[in-house]
C-alpha positions in Angstrom: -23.7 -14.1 -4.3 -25.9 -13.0 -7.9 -24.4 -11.1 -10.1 -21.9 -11.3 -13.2 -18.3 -10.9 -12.7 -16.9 -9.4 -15.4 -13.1 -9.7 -15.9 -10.5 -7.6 -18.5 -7.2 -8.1 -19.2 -5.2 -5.2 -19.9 -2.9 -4.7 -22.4 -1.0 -1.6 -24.4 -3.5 -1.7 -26.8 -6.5 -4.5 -26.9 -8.7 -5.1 -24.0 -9.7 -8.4 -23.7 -13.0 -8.8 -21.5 -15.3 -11.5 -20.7 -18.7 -11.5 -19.0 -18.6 -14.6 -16.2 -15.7 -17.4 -16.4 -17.9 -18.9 -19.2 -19.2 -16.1 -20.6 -18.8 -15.1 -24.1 -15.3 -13.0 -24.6 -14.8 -10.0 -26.7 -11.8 -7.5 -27.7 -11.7 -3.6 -27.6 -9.3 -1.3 -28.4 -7.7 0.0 -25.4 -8.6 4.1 -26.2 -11.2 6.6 -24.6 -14.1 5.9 -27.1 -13.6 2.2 -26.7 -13.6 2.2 -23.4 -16.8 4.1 -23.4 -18.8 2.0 -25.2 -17.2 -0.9 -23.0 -18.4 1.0 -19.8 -21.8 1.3 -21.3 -21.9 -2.1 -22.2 -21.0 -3.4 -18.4 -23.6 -1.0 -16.9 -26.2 -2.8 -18.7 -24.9 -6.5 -18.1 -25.9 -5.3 -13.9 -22.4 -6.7 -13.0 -21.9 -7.4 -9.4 -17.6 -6.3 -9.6 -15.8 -5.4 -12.6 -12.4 -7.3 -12.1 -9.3 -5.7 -13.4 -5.5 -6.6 -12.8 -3.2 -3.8 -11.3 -0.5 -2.4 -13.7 0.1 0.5 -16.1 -2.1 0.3 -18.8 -5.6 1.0 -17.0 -5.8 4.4 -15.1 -7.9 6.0 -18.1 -10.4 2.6 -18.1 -10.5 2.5 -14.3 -11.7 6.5 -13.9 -14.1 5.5 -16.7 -15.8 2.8 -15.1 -15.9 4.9 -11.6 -17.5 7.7 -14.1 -20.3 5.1 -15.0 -20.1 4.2 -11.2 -19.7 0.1 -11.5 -17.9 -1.7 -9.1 -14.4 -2.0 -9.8 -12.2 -4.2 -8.1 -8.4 -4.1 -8.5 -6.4 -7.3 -8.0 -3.1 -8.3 -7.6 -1.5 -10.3 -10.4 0.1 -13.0 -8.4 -2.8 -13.5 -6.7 -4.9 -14.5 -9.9 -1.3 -16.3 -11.2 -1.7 -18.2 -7.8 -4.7 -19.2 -8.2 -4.7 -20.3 -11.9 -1.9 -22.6 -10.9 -3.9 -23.8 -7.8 -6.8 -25.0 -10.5 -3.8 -26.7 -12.8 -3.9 -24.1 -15.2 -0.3 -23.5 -16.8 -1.1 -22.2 -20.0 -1.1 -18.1 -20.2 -2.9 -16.3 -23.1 -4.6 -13.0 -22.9 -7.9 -15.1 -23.6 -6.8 -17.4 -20.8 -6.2 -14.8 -18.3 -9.4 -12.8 -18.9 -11.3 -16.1 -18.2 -9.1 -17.0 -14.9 -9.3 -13.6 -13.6 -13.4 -13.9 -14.1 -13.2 -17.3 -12.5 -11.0 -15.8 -9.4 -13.8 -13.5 -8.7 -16.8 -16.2 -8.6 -14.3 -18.6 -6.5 -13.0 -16.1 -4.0 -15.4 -12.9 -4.6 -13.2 -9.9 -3.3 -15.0 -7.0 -1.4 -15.9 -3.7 -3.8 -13.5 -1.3 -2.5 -13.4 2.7 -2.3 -10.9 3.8 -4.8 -8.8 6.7 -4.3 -10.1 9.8 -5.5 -8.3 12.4 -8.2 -6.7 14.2 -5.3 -5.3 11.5 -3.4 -4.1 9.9 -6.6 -2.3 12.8 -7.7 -0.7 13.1 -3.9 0.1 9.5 -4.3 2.0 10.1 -8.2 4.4 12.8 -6.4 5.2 11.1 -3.7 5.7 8.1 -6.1 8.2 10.5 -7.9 9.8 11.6 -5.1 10.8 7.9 -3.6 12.4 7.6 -7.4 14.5 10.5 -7.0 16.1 9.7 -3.9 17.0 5.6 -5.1 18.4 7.6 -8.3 20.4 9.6 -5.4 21.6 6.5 -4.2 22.5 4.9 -7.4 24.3 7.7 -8.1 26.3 7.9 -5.2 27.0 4.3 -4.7 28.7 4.9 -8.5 30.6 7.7 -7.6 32.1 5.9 -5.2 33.7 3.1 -7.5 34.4 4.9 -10.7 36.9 6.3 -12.4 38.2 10.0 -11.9 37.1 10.9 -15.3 33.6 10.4 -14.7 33.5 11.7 -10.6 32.7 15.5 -12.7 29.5 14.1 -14.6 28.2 12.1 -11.3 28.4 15.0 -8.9 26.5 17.6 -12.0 23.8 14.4 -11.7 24.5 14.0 -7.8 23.4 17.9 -7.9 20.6 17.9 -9.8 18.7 15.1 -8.4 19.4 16.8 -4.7 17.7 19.6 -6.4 14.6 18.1 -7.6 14.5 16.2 -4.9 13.9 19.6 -3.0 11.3 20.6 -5.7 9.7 17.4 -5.3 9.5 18.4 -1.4 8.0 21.6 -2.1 5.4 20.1 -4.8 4.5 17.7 -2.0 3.8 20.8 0.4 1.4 22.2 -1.8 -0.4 19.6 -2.4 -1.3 18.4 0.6 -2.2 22.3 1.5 -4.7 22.6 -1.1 -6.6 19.2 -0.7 -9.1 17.9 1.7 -6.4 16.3 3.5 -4.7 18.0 5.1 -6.6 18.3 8.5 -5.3 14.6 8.6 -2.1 15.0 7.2 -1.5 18.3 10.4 -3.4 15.0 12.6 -0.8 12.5 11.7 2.5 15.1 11.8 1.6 15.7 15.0 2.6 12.5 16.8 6.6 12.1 17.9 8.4 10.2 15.5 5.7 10.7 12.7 7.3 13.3 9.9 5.7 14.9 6.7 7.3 12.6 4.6 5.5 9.8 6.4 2.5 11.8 6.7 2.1 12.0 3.4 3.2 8.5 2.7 0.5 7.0 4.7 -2.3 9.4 3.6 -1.5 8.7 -0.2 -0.4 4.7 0.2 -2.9 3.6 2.9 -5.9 5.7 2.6 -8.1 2.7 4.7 -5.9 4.0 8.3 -8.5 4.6 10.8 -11.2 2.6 9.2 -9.5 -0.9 9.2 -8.6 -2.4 12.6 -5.5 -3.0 14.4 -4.4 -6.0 12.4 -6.0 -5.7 9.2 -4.4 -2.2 9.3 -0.9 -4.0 10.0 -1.2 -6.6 7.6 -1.8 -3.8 4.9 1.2 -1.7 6.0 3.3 -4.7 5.4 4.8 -4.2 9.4 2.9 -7.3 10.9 4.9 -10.5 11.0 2.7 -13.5 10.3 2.5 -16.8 11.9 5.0 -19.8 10.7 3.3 -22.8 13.0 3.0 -26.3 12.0 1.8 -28.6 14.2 4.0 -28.5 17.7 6.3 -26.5 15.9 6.4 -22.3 16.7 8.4 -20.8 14.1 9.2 -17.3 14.1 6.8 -14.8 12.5 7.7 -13.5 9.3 7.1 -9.6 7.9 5.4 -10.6 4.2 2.8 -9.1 1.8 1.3 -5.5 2.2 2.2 -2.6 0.0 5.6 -2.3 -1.0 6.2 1.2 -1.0 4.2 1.8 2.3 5.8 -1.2 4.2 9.2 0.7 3.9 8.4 4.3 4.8 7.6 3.7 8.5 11.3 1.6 9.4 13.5 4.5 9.6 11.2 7.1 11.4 10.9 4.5 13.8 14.6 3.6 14.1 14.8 7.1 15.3 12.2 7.1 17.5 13.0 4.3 19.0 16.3 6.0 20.5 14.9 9.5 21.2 12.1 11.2 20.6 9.2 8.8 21.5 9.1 6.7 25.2 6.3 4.7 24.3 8.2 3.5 20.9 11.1 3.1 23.2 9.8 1.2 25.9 7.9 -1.2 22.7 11.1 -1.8 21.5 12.9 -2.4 24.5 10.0 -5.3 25.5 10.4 -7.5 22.4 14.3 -6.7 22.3 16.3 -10.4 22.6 20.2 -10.6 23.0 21.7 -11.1 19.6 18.4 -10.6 17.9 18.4 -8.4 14.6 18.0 -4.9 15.2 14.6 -5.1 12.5 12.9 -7.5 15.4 11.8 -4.0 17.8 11.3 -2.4 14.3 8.7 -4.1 13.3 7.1 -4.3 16.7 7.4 -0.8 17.1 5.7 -0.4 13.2 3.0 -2.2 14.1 2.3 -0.1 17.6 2.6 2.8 16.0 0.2 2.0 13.4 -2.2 1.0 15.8 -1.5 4.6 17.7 -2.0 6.4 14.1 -5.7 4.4 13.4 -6.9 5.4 16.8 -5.6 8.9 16.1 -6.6 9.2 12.6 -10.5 7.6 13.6 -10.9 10.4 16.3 -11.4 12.7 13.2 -10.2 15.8 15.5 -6.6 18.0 16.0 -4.9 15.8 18.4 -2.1 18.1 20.6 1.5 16.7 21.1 0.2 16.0 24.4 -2.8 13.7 23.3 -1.1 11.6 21.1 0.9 10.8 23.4 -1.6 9.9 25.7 -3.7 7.9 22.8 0.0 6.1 22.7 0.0 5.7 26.5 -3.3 4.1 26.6 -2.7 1.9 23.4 0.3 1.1 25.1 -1.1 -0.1 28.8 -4.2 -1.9 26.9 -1.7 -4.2 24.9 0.3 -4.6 28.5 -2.7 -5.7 30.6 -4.0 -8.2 27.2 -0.7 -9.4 27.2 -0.2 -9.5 23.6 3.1 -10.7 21.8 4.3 -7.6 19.6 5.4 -9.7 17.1 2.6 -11.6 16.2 0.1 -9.2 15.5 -2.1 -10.7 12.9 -2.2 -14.7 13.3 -5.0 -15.3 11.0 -5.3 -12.1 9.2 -4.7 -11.9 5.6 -2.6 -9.2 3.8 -3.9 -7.5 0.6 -0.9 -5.9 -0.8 
């Protein structure tokens, strides 16, 4: 493919960016007039992706390049760290990683993604918020169990006021969702058994690509898809790696529950792949990577979907898989994860 991949590595304050792996590199100041002149500067160098390392320092140069409308492209870091290794490179500079990261994209030239928009990032920030609060809770309570009487007073004042803006969090959440454009698909997703609004909103803010990716790509993503550990004559037992961290975990517990209760076709999914003494996470994850496939059919319909539909849209998922003869737990044999 033509085109220049430019590359920037992101610090607290310098920008270090390079045009091509052996293109000439430069150094900005990592504030809003700098990274205007930098976004003017790319938009006449006609890149073909603008490659930039996830982390914490670039959410004001990422909604400036989307502003000049260049192709931005976010990567994981242990992907480019796995990949300078793979080439022998050891050393790690700021100059260094600029020219890897440029390098990465000629070599292995990742697709131009839709980032999320203001809204859904905003969504995505509360909910972020919210999932700290409650491992604060648990902190908490895990030290108010084992320490001394003189501090149980202090923990249960903090025990309190996390439960409380935990609940604010909630209601923040609510509101949200309410007044964006999604929440026609956030009303779609509650609807189906076993589906809440905290996992509404966690898949709607964490894995915007649901009903535009297919069944594996979209189970790979969700980090519910165990992946193939074969070598030769051997048939190892699939393992659940990669995908997002934060979205891999929300679906577990919903489905624990629905697994016993309120769903059949969750039920009768985790009752196929069931084995005596096998860990109780083995129909988990089958039943994660069924119901995502339920939610992407759901979601792609683009219409209200009744209690009654969805479970229909489950039903037929279901009976497809059945007549294919698929193995639950190994979903995505030759699909790749992108975390």
């Amino acid at each position: 493919m033509g085109g220049v991949n430019a590359a920037m590595e992101v610090g607290k304050h310098r920008l270090e960016f390079v045009l091509g792996s052996a293109g000439e590199l430069w150094s900005e100041a990592n504030e809003p007039r700098a990274i205007k002149r930098l976004a003017k500067r790319l938009a006449q160098a006609g890149c073909v992706r603008v490659l930039i390392e996830g982390g914490s320092y670039q959410n004001v140069l990422v909604a400036a390049l989307r502003a000049a409308e260049l192709p931005v492209v976010i990567i994981n870091p242990r992907l480019v760290r796995e990949f300078a290794k793979s080439i022998s490179q050891l050393a790690k500079t700021d100059h260094i990683d600029a020219r890897v990261l440029a390098l990465y994209g000629e070599r292995v030239q990742p697709p131009v993604h839709e980032l999320p928009d203001e809204q859904s990032q905003a969504l995505r920030a509360l909910w972020v918020r919210r999932e700290e609060l409650i491992e604060m809770l648990v902190m908490e309570q895990n030290r108010l169990e084992h320490a001394a009487k003189t501090l149980h007073r202090e923990l249960r004042a903090h025990i309190d006021y996390l439960r409380n803006q935990i609940k604010h969090a909630d209601d923040g959440l609510d509101r949200a969702v309410r007044d964006s454009a999604l929440w026609d698909s956030y009303e779609l997703l509650s609807s189906v058994p076993g589906v809440g609004p905290v996992l509404s909103v966690a898949l709607l803010s964490d894995l915007p690509e649901l009903g535009r990716l297919n069944r594996r790509e979209i189970a790979a993503l969700a980090g519910v898809a165990p992946f193939n550990q074969d070598s030769g004559t051997l048939r190892g037992q699939g393992k659940i790696e990669g995908g997002r961290l934060r979205c891999s975990t929300s679906p577990r517990w919903p489905q624990c529950a629905a697994i016993q209760c309120s769903n059949p076709f969750i039920s009768a999914c985790g009752l196929a792949v069931n084995r005596p003494r096998s860990h109780w996470s083995r129909p988990c994850a089958a039943c994660c990577s069924f119901s995502m496939r339920c939610l992407k059919a759901i979601r792609a319909g683009g219409h209200h979907v009744p209690r009654e539909a969805a479970g229909a849209i489950q039903a037929q998922t279901w009976s497809g898989a059945c007549r294919r003869g698929e193995d639950w737990l190994r979903p995505t044999a030759g699909c790749a994860s992108n975390p």
